[in-house]
N, C-alpha and C positions, 0 to 999 in steps of 0.2 A: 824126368819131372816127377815129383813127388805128390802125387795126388792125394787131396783132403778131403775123400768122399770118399762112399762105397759105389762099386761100379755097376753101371748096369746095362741093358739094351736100350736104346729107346729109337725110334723109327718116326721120322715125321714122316705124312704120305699128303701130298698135297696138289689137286689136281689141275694140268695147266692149262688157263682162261677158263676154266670150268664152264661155264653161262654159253662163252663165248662157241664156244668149242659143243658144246648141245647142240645149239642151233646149226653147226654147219654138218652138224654128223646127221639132223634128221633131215635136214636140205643140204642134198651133194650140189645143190648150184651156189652156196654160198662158202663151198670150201674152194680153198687159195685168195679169200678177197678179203678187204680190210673192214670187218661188220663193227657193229658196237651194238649191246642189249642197253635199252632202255630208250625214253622218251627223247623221240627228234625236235620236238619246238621246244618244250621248257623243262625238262627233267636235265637231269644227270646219266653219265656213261654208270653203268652199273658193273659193264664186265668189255674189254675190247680184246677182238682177234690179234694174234702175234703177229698180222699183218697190217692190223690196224696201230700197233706199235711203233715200227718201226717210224712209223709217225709222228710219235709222240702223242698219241692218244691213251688216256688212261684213265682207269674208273676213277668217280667221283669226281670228272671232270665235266662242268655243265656243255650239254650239248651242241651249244653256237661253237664254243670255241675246239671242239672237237672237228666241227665242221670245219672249219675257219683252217686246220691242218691237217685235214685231208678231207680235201674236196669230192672224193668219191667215194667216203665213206658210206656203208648202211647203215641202217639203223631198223633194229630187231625188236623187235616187242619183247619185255619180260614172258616167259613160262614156267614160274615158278613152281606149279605141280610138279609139270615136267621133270626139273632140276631137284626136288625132293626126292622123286619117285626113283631118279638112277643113284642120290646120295645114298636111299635106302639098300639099293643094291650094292653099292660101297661098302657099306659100315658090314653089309653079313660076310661079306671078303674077309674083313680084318677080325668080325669075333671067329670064324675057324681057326684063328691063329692063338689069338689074346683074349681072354675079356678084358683086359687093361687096356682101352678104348678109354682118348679123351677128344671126344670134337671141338672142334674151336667154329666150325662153321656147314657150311653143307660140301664145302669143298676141302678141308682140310680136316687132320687129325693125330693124336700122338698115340703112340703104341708102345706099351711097355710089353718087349718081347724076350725078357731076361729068360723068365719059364716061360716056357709057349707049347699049347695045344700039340703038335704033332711031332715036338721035342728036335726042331733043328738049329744047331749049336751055333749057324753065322748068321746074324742078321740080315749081314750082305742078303745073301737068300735068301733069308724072307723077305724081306723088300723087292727083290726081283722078282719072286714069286707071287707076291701082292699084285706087283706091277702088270704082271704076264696075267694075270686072273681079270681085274679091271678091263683089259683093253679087248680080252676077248669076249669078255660078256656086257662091256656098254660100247666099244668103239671107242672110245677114247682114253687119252696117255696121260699119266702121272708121272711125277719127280715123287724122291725122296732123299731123306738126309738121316743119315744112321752115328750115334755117337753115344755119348754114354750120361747124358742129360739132355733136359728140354728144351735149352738153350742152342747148345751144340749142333744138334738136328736140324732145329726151327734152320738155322743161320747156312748148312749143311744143304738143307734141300734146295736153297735158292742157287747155287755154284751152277750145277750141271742144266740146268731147265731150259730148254721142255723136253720133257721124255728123258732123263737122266736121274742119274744118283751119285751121293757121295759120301764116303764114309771116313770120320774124322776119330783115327784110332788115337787111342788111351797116348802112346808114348808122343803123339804128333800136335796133341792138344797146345802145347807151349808154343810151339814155332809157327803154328797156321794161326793162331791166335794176334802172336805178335805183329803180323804182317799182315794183316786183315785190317783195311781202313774203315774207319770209326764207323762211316755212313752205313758201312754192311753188318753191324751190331744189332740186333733184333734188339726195339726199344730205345734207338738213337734215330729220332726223327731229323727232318729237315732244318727244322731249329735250329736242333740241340747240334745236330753236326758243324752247323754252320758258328755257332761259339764257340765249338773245338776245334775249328781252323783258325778262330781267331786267338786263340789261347795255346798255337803251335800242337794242336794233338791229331793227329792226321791217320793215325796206324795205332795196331793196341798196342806195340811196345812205348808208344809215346802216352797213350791214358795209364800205361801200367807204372809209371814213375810219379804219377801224382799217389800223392797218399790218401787214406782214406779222411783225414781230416782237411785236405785240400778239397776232394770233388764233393765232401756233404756241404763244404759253405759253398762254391762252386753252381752245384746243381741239388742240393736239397738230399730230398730222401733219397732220389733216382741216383744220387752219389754214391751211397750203399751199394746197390746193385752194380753199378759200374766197376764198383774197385772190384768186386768179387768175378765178375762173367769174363773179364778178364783176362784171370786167374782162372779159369775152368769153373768155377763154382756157381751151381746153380742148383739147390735141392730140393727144387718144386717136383714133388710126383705127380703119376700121371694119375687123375684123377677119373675116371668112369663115368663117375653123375655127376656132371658141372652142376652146380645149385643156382635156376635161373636165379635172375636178382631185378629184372625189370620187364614191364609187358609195352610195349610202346606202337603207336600209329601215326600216320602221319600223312600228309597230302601235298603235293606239286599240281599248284594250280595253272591250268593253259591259262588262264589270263589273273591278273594281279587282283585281290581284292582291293578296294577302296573304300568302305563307309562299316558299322558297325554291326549292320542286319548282317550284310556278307559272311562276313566275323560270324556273327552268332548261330548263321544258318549251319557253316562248317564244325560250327564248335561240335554244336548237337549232333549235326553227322559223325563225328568223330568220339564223342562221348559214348554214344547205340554202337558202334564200332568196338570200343574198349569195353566196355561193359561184358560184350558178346563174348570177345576171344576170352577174359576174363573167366567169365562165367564157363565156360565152354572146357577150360582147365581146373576148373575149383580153386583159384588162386582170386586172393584178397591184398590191399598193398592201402598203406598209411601216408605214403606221400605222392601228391600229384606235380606232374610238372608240367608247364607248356612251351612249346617249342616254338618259333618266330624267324622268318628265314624269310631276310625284305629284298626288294627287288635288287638292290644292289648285292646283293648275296649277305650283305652282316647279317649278325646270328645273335637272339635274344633269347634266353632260358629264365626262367623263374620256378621256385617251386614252392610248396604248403604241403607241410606236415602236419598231420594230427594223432591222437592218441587213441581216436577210432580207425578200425578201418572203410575205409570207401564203399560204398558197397553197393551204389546203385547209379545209372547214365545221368540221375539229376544233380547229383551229388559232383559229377564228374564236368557236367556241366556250369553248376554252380561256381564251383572253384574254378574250373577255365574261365569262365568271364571277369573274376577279381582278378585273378593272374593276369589277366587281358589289360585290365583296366591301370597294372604298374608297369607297362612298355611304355620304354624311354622316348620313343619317336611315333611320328605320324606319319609314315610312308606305306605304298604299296607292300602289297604282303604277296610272296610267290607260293611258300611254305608254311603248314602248321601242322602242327602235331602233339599227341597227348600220349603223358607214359605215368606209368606206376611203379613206384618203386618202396622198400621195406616193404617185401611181399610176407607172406603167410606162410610162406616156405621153410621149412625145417631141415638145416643140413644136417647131412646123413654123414657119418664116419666111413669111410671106406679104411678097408685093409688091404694094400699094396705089399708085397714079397719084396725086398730088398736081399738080394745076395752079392757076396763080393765074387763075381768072377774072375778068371785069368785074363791078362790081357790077351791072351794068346786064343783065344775060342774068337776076338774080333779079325775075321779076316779081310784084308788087306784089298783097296780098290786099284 
């Protein structure tokens, strides 16, 4: 295969059930059972045990119904300090190696390990050695996916999990590609998979025969991307300081609101909220939005932009209640929430090292 990029390292490290997997490491009675983090009466599954899986339990799946398929499920309370405080110990893992660090969450991350700290030539290794570092200093296990973009990896680390790796070398890229169904494409949701079974595209060599002027009318921009990832191509680098782009809060209420004080009483609690974390970061933002998440679970967004920026809880308040006042429906409310977005935030240029390596330094899983 005649590859159209420069080659590089990149390592996804991404840790398994992360939430999940805290809780049963700081309580040995909750290890081998099927837990789930987050709210038992009206929240959502935030993170569930591999045993809670097998189940068919999975985050962001609201709580009855989690219940509802596995009747012995637990249910853990968030501890989000907690899960920061071992994240924090993660990330110093991977800059001994790289400072080419991009977080995507508190539990994953990409790592451009082309040049690397202690100058070791296989990836492989670093990523096992990542692995081996993690589990002896929090207790628990990661997956990774080793290839030569951020695509490859991303797609790479999900194969062997949990507690495994994969590494998808330069000349193999074409053939693991082709016979990879759609659904396992980072970036091919449930939807979209689900139109590309009915458009006969089941495997990439079956997306790979559409043209690019087929899948941009097809699926839009996301057509672009598709024709290329592929193809192997994906030239996103790894980026170091992701540039936030939005400050957000939000609340699940145990019981529904119903009248407008309710509303407003939340609002304001959530406006001194935003303002706080706001303030607390020196970050400013010109569009507000409000979040609406009704008892039957539909989901209402609205936003207001202006050419100021926001700058204080009344302000934040203000505009949540007009935002308020153009929802489409009159039903119980389980969820609200307030985010800011076009922040103050000035993205910084980073400089990444691109070299073309051998394929021959990628050693072989």
């Amino acid at each position: 295969m005649d590859l159209p990029f420069q080659i590089r390292k990149i390592i996804h490290v991404d840790m398994d059930a992360f939430y999940a997997s805290v809780e049963q490491h700081d309580n040995p009675a909750l290890k081998g059972k099927a837990i789930a983090v987050g709210g038992q009466h009206r929240g959502v599954v935030a993170a569930a045990s591999y045993e809670a899986r097998k189940y068919g339990v999975r985050s962001a799946m609201p709580s009855k119904t989690a219940k509802e398929k596995c009747p012995h499920l637990i249910f853990v309370p968030p501890r989000f300090p907690r899960y920061k405080e071992i994240s924090a110990k993660i990330r110093e893992i991977f800059y001994e190696y790289t400072d080419l660090v991009e977080p995507l969450s508190l539990d994953e991350a990409y790592l451009d390990v082309t040049e690397n700290k202690k100058g070791i030539e296989s990836a492989n290794q670093i990523a096992r050695d990542i692995r081996r570092r993690i589990f002896e200093e929090t207790g628990l296990t990661a997956s990774a996916g080793i290839s030569v973009n951020k695509f490859l990896a991303k797609v790479a680390s999900d194969i062997n999990k949990p507690n495994g790796q994969k590494t998808i070398h330069p000349d193999r890229i074409e053939s693991f590609l082709e016979e990879l169904p759609v659904e396992k494409f980072y970036g091919v949701g449930k939807v979209t998979a689900n139109k590309m079974f009915t458009l006969g595209i089941f495997k990439g060599k079956d997306l790979k025969k559409k043209t690019l002027e087929e899948l941009t009318r097809l699926f839009g921009k996301s057509g672009s991307y598709y024709y290329h990832v592929v193809r192997g191509v994906h030239n996103s680098e790894v980026k170091p300081h992701r540039i936030q782009k939005s400050v957000a809060v939000e609340r699940t209420f145990s019981e529904d609101l119903m009248d407008d004080q309710q509303i407003n009483d939340k609002l304001e609690s959530l406006s001194q909220e935003l303002h706080q974390r706001l303030q607390k970061n020196n970050i400013l933002g010109r569009s507000l939005t409000l979040k609406i998440k009704y008892k039957d679970f539909s989901l209402f967004t609205r936003s207001i932009t202006q050419e100021e920026y926001f700058n204080s809880p009344v302000k934040y308040l203000e505009t949540g209640k007009k935002l308020w006042e153009l929802r489409p429906f009159d039903k119980p409310v389980r969820l609200l929430g307030l985010s800011v977005s076009q922040l103050n935030t000035e993205e910084k240029k980073q400089v990444s090292v691109q070299l073309k390596i051998p394929f021959k330094e990628f050693e072989r899983d």
